[in-house]
N, C-alpha and C positions, 0 to 999 in steps of 0.2 A: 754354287760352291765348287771349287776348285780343289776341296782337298779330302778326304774321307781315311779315318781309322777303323780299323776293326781289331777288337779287341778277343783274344783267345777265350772263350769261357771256362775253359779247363784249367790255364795257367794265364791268369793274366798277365804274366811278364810278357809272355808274347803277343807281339801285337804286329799288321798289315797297313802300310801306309800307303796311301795312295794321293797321287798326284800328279792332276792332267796338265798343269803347265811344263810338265816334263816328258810329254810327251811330244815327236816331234816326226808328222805324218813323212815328211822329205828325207828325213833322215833316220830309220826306224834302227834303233839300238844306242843312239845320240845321249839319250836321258835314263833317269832312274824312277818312272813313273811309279813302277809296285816295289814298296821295298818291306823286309820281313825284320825284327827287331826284334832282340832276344837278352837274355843275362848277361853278367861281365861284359854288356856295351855290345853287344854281338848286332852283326847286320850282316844281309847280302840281301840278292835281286828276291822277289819273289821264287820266279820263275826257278831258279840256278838254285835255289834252298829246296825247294819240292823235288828239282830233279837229282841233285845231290845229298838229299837227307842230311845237309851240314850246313854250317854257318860260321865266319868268320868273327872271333873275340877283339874285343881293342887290344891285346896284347900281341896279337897275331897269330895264334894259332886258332883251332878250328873244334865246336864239339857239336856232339850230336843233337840233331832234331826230334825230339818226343815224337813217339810214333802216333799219342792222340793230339801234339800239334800238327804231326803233317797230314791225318786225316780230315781236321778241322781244317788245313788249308785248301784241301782236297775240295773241301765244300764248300770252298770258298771263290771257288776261280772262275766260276758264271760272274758273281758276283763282283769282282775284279774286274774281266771283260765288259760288262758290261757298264760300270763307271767310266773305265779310260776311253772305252768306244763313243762315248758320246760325247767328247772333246774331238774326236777324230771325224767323225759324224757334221760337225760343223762348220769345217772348216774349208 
């Protein structure tokens, strides 16, 4: 399987998508392998949401990350690492 969700158990609006054909060992930053998905159409990287506690609206502006979504993303990034790495692992 190539592709894995994880869905927030506290707000399921949010949710972690994950996708190792986006991942790309030669050129690492190339693809958008973890991405975070939220209300009003919102998304950004994983990574760049957990480290900015924000997220990008389809309208374009920016609103905050629930502090018990970024805990549950918190406990979620073994779990992350460890899907994409084994596309990486293979190749």
């Amino acid at each position: 399987m190539d592709t894995k969700t994880l869905t927030c158990p506290h707000a399921p609006i949010w949710r972690i998508e994950l996708d190792r054909r986006e991942v790309f060992p030669d050129d690492p930053g190339a693809g958008t392998p973890a991405m975070l998905y939220g209300p009003r159409d919102s998304s950004a990287t994983f990574f760049c949401a957990l480290e900015t506690e924000e997220i990008g609206t389809g309208d374009g502006s920016y609103i905050d990350v629930p502090r018990s979504v970024l805990d549950w993303m918190s406990a979620q990034e073994f779990v992350v690492a460890a899907f994409l790495f084994v596309e990486v692992a293979h190749d």
